[in-house]
DSSP file (Angstrom, degrees, kcal/mol; ACC not computed):
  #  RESIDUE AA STRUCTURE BP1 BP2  ACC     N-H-->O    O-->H-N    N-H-->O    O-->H-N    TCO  KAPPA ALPHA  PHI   PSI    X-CA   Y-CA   Z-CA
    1    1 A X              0   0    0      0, 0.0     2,-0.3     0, 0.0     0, 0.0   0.000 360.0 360.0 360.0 140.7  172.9  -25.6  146.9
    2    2 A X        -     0   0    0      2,-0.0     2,-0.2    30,-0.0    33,-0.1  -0.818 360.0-178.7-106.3 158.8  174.0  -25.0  150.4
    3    3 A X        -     0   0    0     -2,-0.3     2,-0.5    28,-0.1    70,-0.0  -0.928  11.9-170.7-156.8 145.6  176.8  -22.5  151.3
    4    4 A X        -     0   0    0     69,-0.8     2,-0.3    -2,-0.2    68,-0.1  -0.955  15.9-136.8-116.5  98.0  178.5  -21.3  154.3
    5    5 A X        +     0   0    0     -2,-0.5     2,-0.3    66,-0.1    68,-0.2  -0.769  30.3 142.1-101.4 165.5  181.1  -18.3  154.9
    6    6 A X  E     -A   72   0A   0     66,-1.4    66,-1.7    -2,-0.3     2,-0.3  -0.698  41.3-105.8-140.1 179.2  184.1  -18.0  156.8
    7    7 A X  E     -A   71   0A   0     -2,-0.3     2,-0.9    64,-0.2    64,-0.2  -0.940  36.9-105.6-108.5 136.9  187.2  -16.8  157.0
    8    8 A X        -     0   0    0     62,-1.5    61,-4.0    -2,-0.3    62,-0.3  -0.575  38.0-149.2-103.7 135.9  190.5  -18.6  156.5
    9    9 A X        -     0   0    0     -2,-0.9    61,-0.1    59,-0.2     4,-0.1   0.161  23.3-121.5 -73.5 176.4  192.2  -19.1  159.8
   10   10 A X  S >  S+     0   0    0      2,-0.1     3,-2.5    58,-0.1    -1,-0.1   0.940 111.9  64.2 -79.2 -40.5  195.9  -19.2  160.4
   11   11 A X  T 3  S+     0   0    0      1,-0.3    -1,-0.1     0, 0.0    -3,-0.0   0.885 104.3  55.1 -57.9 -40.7  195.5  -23.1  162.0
   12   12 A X  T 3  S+     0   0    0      7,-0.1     8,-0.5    11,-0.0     2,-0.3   0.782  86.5  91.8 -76.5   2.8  194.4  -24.0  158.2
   13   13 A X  S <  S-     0   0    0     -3,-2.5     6,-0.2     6,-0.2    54,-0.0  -0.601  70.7-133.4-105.2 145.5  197.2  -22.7  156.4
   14   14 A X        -     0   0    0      4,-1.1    -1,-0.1    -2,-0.3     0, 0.0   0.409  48.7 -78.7 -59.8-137.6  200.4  -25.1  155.4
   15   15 A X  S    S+     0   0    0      1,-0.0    -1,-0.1     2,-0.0    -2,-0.0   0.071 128.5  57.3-116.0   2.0  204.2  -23.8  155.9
   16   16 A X  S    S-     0   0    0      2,-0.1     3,-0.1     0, 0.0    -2,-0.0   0.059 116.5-108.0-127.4  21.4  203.8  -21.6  152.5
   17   17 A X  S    S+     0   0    0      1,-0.1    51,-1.0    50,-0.1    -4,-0.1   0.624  83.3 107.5  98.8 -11.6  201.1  -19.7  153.5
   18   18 A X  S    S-     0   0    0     49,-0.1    -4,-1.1    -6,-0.0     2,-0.5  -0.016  72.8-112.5-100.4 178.4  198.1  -21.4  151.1
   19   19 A X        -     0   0    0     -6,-0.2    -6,-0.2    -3,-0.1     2,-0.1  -0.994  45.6-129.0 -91.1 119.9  195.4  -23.5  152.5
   20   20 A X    >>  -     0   0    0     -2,-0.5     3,-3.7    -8,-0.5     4,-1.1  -0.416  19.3 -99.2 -83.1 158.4  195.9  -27.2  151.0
   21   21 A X  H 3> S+     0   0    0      1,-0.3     4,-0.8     2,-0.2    -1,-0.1   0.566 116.6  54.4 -19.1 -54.4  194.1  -29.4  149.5
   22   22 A X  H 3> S+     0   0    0      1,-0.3     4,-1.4     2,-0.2    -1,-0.3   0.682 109.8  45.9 -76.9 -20.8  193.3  -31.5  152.3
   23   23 A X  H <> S+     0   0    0     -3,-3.7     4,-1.7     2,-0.2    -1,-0.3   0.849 107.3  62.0 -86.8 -32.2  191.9  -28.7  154.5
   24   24 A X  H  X S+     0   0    0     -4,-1.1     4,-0.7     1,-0.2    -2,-0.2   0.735 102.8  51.3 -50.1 -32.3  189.8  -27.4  151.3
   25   25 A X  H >X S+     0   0    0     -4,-0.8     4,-3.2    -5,-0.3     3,-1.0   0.919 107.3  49.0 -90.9 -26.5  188.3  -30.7  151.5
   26   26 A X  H 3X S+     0   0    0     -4,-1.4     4,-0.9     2,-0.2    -2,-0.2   0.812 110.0  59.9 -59.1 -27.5  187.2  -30.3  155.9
   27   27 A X  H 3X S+     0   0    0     -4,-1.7     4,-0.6     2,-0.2    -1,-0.2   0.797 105.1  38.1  -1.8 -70.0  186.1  -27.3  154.5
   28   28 A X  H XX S+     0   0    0     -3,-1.0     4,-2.2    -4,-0.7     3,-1.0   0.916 116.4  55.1 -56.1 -57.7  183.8  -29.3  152.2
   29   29 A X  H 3X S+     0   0    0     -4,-3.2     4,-2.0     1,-0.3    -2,-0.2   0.776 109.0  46.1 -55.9 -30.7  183.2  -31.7  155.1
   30   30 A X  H 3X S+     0   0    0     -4,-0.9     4,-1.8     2,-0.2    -1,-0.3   0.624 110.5  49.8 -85.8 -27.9  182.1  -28.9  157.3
   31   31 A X  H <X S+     0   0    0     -3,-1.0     4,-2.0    -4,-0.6     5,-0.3   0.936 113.4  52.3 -80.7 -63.6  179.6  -27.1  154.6
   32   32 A X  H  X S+     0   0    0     -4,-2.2     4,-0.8     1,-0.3     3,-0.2   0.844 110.9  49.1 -44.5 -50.8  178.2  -30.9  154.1
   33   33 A X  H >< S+     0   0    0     -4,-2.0     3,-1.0    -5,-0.3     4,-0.5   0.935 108.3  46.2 -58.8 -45.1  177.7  -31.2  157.9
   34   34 A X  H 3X S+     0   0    0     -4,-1.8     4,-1.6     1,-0.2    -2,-0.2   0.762 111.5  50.6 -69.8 -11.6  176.0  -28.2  158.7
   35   35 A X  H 3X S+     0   0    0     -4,-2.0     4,-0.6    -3,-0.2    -1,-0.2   0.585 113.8  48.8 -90.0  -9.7  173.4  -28.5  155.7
   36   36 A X  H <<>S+     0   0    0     -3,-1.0     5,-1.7    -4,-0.8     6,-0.8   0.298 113.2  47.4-112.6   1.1  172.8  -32.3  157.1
   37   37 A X  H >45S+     0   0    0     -4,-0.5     3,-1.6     4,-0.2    -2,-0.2   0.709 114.1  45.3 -99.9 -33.2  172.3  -30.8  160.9
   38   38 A X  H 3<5S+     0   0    0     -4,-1.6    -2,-0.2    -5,-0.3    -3,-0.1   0.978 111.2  56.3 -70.4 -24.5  169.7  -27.7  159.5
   39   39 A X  T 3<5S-     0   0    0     -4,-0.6    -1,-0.2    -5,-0.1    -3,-0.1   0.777 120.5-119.6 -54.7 -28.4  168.0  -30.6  157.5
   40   40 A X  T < 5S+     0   0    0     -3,-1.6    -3,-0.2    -4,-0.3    -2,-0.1   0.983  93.0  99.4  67.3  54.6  167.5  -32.7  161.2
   41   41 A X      < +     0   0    0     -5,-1.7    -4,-0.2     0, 0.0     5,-0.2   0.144  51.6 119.2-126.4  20.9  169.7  -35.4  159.8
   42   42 A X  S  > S-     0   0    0     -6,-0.8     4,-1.0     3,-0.1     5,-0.2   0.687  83.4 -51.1 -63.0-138.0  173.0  -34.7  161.3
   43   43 A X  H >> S+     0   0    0      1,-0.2     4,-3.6     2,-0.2     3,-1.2   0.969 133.6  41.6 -74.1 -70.4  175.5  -36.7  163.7
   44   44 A X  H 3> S+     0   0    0      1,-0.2     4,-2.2     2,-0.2     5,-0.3   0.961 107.9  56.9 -43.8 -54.0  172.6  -37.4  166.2
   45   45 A X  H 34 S+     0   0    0      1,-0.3    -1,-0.2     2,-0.2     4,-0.2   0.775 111.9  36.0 -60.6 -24.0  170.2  -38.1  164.2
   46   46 A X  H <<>S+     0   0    0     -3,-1.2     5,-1.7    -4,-1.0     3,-0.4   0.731 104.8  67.4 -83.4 -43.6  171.5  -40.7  162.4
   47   47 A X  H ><5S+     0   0    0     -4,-3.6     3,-1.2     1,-0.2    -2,-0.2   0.890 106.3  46.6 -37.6 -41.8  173.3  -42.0  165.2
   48   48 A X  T 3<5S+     0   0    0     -4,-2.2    -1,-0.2     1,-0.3    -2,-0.2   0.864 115.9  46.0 -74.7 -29.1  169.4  -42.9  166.7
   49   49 A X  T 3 5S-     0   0    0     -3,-0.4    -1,-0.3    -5,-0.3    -2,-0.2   0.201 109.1-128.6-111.3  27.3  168.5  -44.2  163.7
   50   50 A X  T < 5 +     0   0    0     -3,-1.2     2,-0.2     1,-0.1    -3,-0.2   0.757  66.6 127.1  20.0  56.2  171.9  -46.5  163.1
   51   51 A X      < -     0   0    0     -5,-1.7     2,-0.4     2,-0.0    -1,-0.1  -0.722  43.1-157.4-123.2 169.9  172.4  -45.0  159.5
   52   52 A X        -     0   0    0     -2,-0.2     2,-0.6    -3,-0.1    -9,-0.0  -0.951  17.6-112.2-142.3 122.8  175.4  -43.5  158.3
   53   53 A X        -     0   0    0     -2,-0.4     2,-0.5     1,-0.0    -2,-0.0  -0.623  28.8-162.8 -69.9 120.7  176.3  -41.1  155.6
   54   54 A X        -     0   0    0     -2,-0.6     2,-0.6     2,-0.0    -1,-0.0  -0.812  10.3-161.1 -89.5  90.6  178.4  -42.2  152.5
   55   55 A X        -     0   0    0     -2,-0.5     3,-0.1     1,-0.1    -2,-0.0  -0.668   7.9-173.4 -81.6 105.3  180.5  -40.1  149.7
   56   56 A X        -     0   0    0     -2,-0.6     2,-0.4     1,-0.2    -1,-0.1   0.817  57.9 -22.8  -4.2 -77.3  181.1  -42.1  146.8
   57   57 A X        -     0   0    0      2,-0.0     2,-0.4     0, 0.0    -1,-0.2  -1.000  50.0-140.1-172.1 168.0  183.2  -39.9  145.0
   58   58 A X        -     0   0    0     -2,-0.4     2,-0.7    -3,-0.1    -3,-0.0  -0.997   9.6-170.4-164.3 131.0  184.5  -36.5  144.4
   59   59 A X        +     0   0    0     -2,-0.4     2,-0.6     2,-0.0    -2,-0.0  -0.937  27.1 175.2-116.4 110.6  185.5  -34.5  141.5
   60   60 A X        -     0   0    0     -2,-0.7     2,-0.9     2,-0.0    -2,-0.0  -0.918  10.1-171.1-121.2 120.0  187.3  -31.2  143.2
   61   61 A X        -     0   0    0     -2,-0.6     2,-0.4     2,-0.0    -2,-0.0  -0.889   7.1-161.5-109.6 127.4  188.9  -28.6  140.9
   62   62 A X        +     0   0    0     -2,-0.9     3,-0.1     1,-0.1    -2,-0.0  -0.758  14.0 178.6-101.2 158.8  190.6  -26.3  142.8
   63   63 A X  S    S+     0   0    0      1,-0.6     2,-0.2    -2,-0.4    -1,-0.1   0.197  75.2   3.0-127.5  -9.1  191.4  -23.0  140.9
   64   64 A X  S    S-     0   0    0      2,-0.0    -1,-0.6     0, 0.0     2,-0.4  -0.568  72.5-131.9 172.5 118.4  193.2  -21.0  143.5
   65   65 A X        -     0   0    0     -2,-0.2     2,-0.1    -3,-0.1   -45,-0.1  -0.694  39.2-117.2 -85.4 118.0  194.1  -22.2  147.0
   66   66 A X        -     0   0    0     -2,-0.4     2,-0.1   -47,-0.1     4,-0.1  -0.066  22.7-131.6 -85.3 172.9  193.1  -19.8  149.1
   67   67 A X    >   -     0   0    0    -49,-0.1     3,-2.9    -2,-0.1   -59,-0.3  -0.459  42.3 -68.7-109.1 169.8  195.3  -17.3  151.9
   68   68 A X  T 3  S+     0   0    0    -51,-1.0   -59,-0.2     1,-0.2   -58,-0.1  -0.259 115.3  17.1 -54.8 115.3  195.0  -16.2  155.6
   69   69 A X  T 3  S+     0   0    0    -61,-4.0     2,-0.4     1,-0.2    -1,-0.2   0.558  90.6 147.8  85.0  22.9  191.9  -13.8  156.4
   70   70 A X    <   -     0   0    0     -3,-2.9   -62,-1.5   -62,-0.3     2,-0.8  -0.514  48.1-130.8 -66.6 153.2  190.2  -14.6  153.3
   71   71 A X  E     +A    7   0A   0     -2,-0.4     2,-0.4   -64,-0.2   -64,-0.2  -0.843  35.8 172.0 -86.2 127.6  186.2  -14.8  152.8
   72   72 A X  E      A    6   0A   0    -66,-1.7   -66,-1.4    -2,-0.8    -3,-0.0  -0.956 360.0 360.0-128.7 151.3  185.6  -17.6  151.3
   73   73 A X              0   0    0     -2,-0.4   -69,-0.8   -68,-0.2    -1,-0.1   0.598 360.0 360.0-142.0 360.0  182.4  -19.0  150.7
């Protein structure tokens, strides 16, 4: 499984302090891009090769949204 860490920024957090859903999933989107660019299939590559990646579907259970200057990984 590929994994990433970070921190969570202030720019990601709603008006109550949390990160929401929707940034939890760029999050996702972001892990999923960098494991398709160290693979040498990323944005470019695909571009050359006029293919495109698709997600189906997504099952996310969130358990705890996380807060500002966490590590998350």
């Amino acid at each position: 499984m590929y994994t990433f860490n970070t921190t969570v920024s202030y720019s990601r957090l709603d008006r109550n302090g949390s990160v929401p859903y929707y940034e939890i999933m760029n999050y996702l989107q972001d892990c999923s891009t960098f494991q398709s660019e160290e693979l040498q299939v990323g944005v470019e590559r695909l571009e050359a090769l006029q293919r495109v990646w698709v997600l189906s579907s997504w099952q996310i259970v969130i358990d705890r949204y996380p807060a500002l200057c966490e590590k998350i990984r």
